[in-house]
C-alpha positions in Angstrom: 30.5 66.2 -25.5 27.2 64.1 -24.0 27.7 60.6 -24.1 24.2 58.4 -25.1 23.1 56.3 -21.8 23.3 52.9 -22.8 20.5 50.2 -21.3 17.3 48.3 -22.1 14.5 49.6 -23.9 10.9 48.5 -22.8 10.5 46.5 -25.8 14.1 44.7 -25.1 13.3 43.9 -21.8 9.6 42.4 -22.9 11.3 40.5 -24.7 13.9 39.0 -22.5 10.8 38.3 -19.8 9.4 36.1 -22.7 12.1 34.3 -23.3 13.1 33.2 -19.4 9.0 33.0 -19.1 9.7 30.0 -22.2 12.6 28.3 -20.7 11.0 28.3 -17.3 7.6 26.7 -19.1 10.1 24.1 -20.7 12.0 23.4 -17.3 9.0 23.1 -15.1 8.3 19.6 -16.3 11.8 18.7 -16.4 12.0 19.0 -13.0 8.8 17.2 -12.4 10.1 14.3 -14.0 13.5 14.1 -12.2 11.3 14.8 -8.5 8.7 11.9 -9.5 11.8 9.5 -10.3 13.1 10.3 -7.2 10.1 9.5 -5.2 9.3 6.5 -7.0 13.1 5.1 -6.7 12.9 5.9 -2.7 9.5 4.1 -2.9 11.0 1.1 -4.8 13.7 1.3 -2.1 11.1 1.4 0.9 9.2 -2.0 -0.3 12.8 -3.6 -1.1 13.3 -3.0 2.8 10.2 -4.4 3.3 10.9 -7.1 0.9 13.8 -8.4 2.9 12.5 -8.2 6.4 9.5 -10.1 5.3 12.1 -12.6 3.9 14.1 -12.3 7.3 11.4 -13.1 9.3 10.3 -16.3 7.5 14.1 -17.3 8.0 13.5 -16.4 11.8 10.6 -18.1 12.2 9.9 -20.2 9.3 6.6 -18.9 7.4 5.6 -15.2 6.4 4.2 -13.2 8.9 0.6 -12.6 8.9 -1.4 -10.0 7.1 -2.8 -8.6 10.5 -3.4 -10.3 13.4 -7.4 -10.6 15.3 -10.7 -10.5 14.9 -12.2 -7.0 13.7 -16.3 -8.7 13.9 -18.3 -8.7 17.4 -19.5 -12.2 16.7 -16.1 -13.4 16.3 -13.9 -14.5 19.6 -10.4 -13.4 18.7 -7.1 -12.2 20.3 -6.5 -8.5 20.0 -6.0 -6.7 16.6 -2.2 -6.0 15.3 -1.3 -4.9 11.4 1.7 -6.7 9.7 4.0 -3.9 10.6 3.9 -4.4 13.9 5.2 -8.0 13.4 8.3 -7.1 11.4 9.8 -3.8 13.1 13.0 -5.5 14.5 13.5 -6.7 10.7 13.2 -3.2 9.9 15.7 -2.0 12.4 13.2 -1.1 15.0 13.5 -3.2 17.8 13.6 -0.5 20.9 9.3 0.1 19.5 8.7 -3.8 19.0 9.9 -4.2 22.7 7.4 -1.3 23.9 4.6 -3.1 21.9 1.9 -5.0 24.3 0.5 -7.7 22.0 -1.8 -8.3 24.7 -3.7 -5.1 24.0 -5.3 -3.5 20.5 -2.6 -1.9 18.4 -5.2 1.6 18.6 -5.5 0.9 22.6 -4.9 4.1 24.5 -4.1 3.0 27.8 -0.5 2.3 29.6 0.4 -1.4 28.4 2.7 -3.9 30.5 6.0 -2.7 29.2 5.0 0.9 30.5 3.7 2.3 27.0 0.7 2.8 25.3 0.0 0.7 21.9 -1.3 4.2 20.5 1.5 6.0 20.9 3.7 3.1 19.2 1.4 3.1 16.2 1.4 7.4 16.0 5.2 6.8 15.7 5.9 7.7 11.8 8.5 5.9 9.7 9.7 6.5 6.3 9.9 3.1 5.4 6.2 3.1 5.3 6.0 6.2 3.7 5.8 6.7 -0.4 7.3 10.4 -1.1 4.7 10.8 -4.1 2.3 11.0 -1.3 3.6 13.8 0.5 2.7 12.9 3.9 3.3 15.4 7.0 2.8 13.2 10.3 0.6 11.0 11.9 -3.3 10.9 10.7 -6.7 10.4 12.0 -9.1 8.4 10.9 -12.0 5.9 11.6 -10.9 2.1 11.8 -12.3 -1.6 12.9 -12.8 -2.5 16.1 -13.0 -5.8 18.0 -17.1 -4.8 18.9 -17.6 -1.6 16.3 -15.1 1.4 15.4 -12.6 3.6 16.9 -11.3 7.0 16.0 -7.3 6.9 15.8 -4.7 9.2 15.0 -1.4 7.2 13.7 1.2 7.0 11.5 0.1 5.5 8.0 1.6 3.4 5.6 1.5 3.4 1.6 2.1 -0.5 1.1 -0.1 -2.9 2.1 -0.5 -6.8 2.4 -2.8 -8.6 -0.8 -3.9 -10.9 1.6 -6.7 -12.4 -1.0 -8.9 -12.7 -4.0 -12.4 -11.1 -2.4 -15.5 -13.1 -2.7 -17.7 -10.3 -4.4 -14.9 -10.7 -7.4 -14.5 -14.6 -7.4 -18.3 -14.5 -7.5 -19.4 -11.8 -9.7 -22.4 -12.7 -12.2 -21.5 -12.5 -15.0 -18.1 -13.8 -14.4 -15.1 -11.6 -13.9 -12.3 -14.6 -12.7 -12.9 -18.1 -13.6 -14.0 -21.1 -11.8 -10.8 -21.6 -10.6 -10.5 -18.7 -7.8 -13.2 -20.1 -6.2 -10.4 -22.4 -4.6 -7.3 -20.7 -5.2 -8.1 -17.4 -4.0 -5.6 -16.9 -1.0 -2.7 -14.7 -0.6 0.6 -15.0 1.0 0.5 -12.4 3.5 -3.2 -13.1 4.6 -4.9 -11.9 8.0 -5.9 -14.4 10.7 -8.3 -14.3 13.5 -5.5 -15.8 16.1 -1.4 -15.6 16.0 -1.3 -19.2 16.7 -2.8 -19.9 13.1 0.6 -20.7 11.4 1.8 -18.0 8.7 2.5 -19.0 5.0 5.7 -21.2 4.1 7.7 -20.5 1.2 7.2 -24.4 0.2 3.6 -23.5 -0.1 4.1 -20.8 -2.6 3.7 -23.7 -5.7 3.2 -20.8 -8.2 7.0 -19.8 -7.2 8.0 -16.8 -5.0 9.2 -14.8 -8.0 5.5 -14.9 -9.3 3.4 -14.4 -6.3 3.1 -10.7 -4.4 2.8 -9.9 -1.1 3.1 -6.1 -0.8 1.7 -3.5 -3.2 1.2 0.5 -3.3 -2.0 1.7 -1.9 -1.3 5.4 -1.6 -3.0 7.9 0.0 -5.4 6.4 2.6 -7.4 7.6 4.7 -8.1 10.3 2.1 -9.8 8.5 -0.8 -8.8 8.9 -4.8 -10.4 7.4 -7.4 -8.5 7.7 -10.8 -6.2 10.1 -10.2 -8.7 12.4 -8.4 -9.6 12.6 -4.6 -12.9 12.1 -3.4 -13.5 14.8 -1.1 -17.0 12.4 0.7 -15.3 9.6 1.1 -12.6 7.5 3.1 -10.4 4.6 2.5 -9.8 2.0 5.5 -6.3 1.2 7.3 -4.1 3.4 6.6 -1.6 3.0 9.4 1.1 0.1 9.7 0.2 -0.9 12.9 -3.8 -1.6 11.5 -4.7 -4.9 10.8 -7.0 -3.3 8.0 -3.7 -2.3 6.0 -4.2 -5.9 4.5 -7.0 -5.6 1.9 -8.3 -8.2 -0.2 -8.2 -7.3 -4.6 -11.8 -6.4 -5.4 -10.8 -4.7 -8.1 -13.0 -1.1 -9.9 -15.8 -1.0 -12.1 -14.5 1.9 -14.4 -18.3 2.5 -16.1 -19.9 3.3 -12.1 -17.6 4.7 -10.1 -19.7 4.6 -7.4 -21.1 1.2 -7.3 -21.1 -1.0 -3.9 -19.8 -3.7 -3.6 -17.3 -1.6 -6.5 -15.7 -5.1 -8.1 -14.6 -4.7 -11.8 -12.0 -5.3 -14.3 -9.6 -1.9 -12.7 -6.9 -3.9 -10.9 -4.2 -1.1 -10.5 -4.8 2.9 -10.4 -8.4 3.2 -10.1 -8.9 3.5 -6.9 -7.1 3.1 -3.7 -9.8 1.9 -1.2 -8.2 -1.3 -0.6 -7.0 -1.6 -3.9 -3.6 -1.2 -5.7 -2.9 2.4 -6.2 -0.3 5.0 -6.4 1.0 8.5 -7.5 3.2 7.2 -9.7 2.7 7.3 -13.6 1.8 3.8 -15.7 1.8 1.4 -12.8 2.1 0.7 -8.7 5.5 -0.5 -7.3 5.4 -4.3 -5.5 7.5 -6.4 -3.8 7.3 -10.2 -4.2 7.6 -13.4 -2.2 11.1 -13.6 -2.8 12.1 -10.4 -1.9 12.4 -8.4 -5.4 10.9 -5.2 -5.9 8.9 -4.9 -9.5 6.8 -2.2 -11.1 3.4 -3.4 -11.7 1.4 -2.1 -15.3 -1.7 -0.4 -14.5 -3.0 -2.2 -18.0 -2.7 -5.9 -16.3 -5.6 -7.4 -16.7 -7.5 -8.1 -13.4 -7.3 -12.0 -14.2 -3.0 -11.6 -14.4 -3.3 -9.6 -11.5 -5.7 -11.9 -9.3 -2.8 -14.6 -10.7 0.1 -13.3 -9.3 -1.8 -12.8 -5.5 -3.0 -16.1 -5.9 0.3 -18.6 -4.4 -1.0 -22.1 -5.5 -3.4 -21.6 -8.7 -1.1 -22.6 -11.1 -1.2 -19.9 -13.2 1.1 -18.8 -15.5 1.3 -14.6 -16.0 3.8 -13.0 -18.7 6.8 -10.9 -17.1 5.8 -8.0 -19.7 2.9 -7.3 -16.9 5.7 -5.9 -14.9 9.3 -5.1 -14.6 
């Protein structure tokens, strides 16, 4: 007696393929979401190190460190040029590359220093604390930064967050208005860039606005490569991406929304429109931040650019509602 073979018709399995083609359509963004809360909670966790050595060394030394450090203009006389996180590395656990550091020479300069290094090499060295996993970095990058008489090519290690050292002129200035009167004045940062190291850093008793309302370090993803609203911009570069640049600092400009391409860009964009020199990340609704006092908030990309210009501002007095971030 024959026995029927038993097994999957064509139609069966078509049908089966559907169904895992479905649940794999209805995972897919699932996993997204878990990935992207993932990279934004390592990123939060990144600027809360960040937070605290900046805190650290104002308990060192008694006032923030600077933005960066020299002059980047051939008519100004300066000491040589050093980013932010070249100042804070033995808060961040790296003391063994702040030792091999010559502060003597250009953070970019490619030639053995006193301590028997070179300054290029120190800056090329990548670390994750710098890094946002959103932006999916691989490695050191090249790129075309300030120099003390014109430009240098680099290749080095780049860094996501970046000092707000200040409210830029071409903003406080606009016609017609974008910012009242009052930034004319009260336009400077905490962590702001100096031509010399012996210009004293901020002190947390000048922070009058109070360190809980006044940044210091936001997200500017992405650089060198330039994006503009969630799109890169395949012509165009953004300045200082590396830690070790003093062009890492960048001043709030903000993005004219209605032309894109419009120089000098100021507009009423403060966060997520574009990242040259600007606040910007991967991450959905909003940029992550650290504050003068060391906490680590997430930053609405719907602030206005007058709350926004508020909480860089230390001593303007303003008053900006908590809703604007969290």
């Amino acid at each position: 007696m024959s026995r029927k073979k038993s097994g999957f018709t064509l139609i069966e399995l078509l049908v089966v393929i559907a169904i895992i083609a479905i649940l794999i359509g209805l995972l897919l963004p699932a996993v997204q979401k878990v990935r992207e809360a993932a990279a934004r909670a390592k990123c939060s966790n990144n600027l809360k190190q960040l937070g605290l050595a900046l805190v650290s060394y104002h308990d060192t030394y008694n006032s923030f460190s600077h933005g960066g450090i020299g002059s980047t203009g051939p008519m100004v006389a300066g000491e040589p040029i050093h980013g932010f996180g070249i100042m804070i590395l033995p808060q961040i656990e790296q003391e063994s590359l702040f030792k091999r550091y010559d502060f003597a020479k250009n953070w970019y300069d490619t030639t053995i220093n006193a301590n028997g290094f070179k300054n290029s090499d120190i800056a090329a060295t990548v670390l994750k604390t710098f890094e946002c996993p959103s932006a999916g970095r691989n490695g050191a990058v090249p790129y075309t930064t300030s120099s003390s008489s014109n430009s240098v090519n680099v290749t080095a290690a780049p860094s996501d967050y970046g000092p707000v050292s200040y409210i830029d002129s071409t903003l406080r200035n606009a016609v017609p208005a974008i910012l009242p009167a009052s930034f004319i004045t009260n336009y400077k940062g905490v962590l702001r860039s100096f031509s010399s190291n012996k210009i004293s850093g901020v002190k947390i008793t000048q922070i009058t606005d109070g360190t809980s309302n006044t940044l210091m370090l936001v997200e500017d993803v992405g650089r060198p490569l330039r994006f503009r609203m969630g799109a890169p911009v395949p012509t165009s570069v953004s300045s200082g991406a590396s830690w070790a640049d003093r062009d890492n600092s960048f001043s709030v400009a903000g993005f004219d929304k209605s032309a894109p391409t419009k120089s000098p860009m100021f507009g009423s964009c403060a966060v997520n429109c574009s990242n040259n020199n600007e606040a910007y990340s991967f991450h959905s609704g909003g940029v992550t931040s650290v504050f003068a006092d060391g906490s680590v908030h997430f930053i609405n990309q719907n602030i206005s650019i007058l709350n926004f210009a508020s909480l860089v501002t230390l001593d303007g007095g303003e008053i900006v509602s908590t809703s604007d971030f969290n």
